[in-house]
N, C-alpha and C positions, 0 to 999 in steps of 0.2 A: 504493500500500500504506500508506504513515505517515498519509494525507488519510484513509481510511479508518478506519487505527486512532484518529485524533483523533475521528471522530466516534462511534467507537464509544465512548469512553470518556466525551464529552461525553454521550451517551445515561444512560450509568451515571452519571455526577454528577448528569444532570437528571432523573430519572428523571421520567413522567409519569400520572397518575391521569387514568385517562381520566373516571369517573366525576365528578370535582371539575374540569373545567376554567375558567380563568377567560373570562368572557363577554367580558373589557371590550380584551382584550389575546391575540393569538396565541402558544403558546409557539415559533414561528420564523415572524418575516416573511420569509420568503425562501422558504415554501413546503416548508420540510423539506431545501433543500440541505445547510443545518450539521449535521443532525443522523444523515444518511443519504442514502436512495434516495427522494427525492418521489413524493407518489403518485399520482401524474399520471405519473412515467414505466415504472411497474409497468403501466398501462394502454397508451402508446406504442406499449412494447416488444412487450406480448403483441398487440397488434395487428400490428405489423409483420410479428413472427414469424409468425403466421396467414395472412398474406397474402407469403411471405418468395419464392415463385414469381415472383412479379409483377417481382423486385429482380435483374433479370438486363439486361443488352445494356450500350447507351449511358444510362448513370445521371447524375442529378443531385438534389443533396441540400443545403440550406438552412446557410450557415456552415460547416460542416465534415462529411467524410464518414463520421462516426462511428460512422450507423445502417448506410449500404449496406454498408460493409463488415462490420460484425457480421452482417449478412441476406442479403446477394446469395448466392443458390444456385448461382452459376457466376463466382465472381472470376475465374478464368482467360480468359475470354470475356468481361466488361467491363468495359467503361472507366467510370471515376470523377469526377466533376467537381463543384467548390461551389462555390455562389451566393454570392462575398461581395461585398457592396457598397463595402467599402474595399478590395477589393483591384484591381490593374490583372490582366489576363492573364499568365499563368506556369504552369511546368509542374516536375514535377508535384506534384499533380494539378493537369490546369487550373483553372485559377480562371476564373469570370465575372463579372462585376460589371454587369449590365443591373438596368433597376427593374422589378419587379414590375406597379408600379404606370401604366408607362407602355408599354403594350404594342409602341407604336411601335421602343424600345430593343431589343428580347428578338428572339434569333434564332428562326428558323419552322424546327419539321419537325428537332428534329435529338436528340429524345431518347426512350428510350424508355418512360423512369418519369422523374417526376420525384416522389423523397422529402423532403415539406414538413410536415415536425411543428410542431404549434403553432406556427404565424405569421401566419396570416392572421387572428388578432386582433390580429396590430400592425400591421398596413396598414391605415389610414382608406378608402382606392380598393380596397375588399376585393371588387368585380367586375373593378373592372380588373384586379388580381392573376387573377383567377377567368380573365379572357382572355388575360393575360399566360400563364397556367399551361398553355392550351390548345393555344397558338399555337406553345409552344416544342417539344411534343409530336408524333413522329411519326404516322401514321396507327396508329390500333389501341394506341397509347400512353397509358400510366396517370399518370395523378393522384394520389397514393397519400398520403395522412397523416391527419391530427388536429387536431384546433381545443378549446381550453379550455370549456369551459362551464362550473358551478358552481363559482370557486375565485377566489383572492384574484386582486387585482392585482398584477399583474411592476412590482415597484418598478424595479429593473434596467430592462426595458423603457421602463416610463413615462417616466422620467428621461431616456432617450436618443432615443428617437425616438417614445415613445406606445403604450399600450395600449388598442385603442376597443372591441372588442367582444367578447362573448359567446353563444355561439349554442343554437341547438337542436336537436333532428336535423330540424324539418321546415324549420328556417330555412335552414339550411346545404344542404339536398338538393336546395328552391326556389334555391338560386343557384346551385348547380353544374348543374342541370339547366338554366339556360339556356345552356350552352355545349359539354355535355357529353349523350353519347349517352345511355350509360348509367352508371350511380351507383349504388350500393352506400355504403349510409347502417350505423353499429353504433357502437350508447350501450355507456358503460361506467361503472360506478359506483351510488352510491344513495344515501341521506340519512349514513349510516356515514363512508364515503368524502367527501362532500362537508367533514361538520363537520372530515374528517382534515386535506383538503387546506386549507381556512379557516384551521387551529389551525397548519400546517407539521408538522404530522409528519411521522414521515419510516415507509417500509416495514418497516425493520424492527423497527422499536417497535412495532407493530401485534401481540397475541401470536396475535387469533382469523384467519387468513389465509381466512376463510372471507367474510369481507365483502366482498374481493375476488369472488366469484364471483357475488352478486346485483345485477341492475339494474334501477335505478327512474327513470326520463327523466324523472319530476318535478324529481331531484336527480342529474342527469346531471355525472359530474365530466369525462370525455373522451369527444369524438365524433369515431369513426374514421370516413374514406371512402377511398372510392373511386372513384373517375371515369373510364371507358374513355373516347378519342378516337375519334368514325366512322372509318369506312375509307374 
């Protein structure tokens, strides 16, 4: 609540012209977290929620369980678990701490979504991730998240472990499809969104919410999938 109200108020002291922005300098490197809701996660979310069916049984979900439980349609009937790489195993929720990147680590067969929001632009081995993702999945098992496309660089990330890529929907569908049955590819965003998320703004500075509902894959800001495991 008080993290909130500071930015609402820092919103009010900075207020922003969208018309007159400066070319040379973002008003938040950080992507809009100072100032609000980033708009990259107004796209996540409405994705996730769209597909919030899929967010049931044996879950796993990227640092912390943030989304499955805001999404999973039957918490009562699943279990929770996150992929942290600093942590050892413990409960609860279990934590796991395997690499994405080296599929050899990662257990086989034992989830039935696994929910991975923007991160497979911080993996440089972003097939191995791609196999790691697959392998941890039970049969008939979803793939479920979002990869960055048009938007600044994760200072945060970069700094700690790297930020390498940016994708597109045919890029991202060509690599899930070598591992995965079927795929379920959906752009979000457009040239509006794009210069939003560059500048950091944040959702709710935005007054026309109607940018939100056009997309344009030339200036794709988030690209949701999906990825079903054969049976």
């Amino acid at each position: 609540m008080l993290s909130s109200l500071k930015k609402s108020i820092k919103r009010m002291l900075n207020p922003v012209d969208l018309k007159s922005l400066n070319a040379d300098s973002p008003v938040d490197e950080h992507m809009g977290f100072s100032r609000g809701t980033p708009i990259d996660r107004y796209f996540i979310e409405k994705y996730l929620s769209d597909n919030s069916k899929k967010i049931q049984g044996n879950l796993l979900e990227v640092a912390e369980d943030k989304y499955i439980r805001q999404f999973c349609t039957s918490i009562e009937n699943s279990n929770f678990a996150i992929l942290d790489f600093s942590s050892e195993v413990s409960t609860p929720p279990t934590k796991y701490n395997f690499d994405l990147e080296k599929p050899e680590t990662c257990p086989e067969e034992e989830f039935d979504t696994f929910v991975c929001t923007n991160t497979l632009n911080f993996l440089y081995e972003v097939r191995a991730a791609i196999k790691s993702s697959h392998k941890i999945l039970k049969p008939g098992g979803c793939f479920l998240g979002t990869v960055a496309s048009y938007t600044q660089v994760s200072k945060f990330d970069y700094e700690r472990w790297g930020d390498y890529w940016r994708f597109t929907d045919k890029s991202l569908k060509r690599l899930l499809e070598e591992e995965f049955k079927d795929v379920e590819i959906k752009v979000f965003g457009n040239f509006s969104t794009a210069l939003g998320l560059m500048q950091g703004l944040s959702v709710e500075e935005i007054q026309d919410k109607s940018i939100f509902d056009s997309v344009d894959p030339t200036y794709a800001s988030v690209i949701g999938f999906k990825a079903i495991k054969g049976e």
